[in-house]
N, C-alpha and C positions, 0 to 999 in steps of 0.2 A: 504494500500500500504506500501509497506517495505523502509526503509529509508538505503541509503549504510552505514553510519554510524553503523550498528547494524550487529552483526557476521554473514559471509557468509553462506546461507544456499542453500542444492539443495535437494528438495523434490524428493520422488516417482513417476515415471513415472506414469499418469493416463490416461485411454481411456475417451477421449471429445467427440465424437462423432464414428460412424461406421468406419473412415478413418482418423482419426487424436490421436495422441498419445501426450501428454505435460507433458513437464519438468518447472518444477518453479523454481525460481532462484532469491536470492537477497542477496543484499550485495555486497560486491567486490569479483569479480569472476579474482582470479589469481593464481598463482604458486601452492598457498596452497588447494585449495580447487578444482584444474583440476582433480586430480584421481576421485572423488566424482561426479566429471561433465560426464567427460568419463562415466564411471558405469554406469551413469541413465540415457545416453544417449544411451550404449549400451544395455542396459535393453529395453528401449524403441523399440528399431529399431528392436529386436527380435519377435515383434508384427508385422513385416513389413507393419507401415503404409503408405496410402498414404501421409500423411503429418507427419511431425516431429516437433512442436512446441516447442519452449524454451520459455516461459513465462519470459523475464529478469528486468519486467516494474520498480521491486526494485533494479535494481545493477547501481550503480553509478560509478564504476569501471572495466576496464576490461583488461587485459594483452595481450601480445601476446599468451603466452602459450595457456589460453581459447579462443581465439579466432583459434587459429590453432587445439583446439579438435573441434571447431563448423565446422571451415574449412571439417574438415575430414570427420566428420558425413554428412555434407550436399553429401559432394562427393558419399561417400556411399549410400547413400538416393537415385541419382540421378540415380545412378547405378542398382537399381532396380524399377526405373519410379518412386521416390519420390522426397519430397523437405524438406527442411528443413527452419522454419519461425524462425525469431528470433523480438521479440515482447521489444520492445524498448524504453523506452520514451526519455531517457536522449541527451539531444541536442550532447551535448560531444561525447560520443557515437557514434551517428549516423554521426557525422565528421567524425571521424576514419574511419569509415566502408565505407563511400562513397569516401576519399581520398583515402585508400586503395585497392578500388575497391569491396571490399567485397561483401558488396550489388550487387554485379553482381553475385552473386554464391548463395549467403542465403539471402531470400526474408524475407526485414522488415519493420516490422508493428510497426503504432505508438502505 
């Protein structure tokens, strides 16, 4: 498992299964490193899967900015009868997301 402390990374889009597409992700996902989010999220969705996973289990931090590329992509996902999972451990984290309401839009997993 990836620690936030260690530089922001977002891997290559991989196919998990017949209907699920995942992005990895760890480190602090902010300002610096959204274009890189964006990309392998739109990378991903050009496989039109039924699910859109973001693997985040190593990001300790997270901004608005990614949060509003996650916002958009789930939109889009939904728009073509998908979803988008965002896989979370971090308590912190998942505060934001459920004070925000987020979690009403992009389904997450511990």
């Amino acid at each position: 498992m990836s620690s936030a402390s260690e530089p922001p990374s977002i891997g290559k889009p991989f196919l998990l299964d017949e209907r699920t597409m995942v992005v990895e992700a760890s480190g602090e996902l902010d300002l610096a490193v959204t274009p890189q989010l964006r990309d392998a999220l739109d990378e991903a969705e050009r496989h039109h899967p039924e699910v859109l996973r973001v693997e985040a289990s190593g990001v300790g931090f997270i901004d608005s900015t990614a949060l509003g590329v996650l916002l958009a992509a789930a939109h889009r996902a939904a728009e073509h009868g998908g979803r988008l999972q965002l896989v979370c451990g971090s308590p912190a984290i998942r505060r934001v997301l459920e004070m925000t309401m987020i979690d009403r839009t992009i389904d997450v997993l511990p």
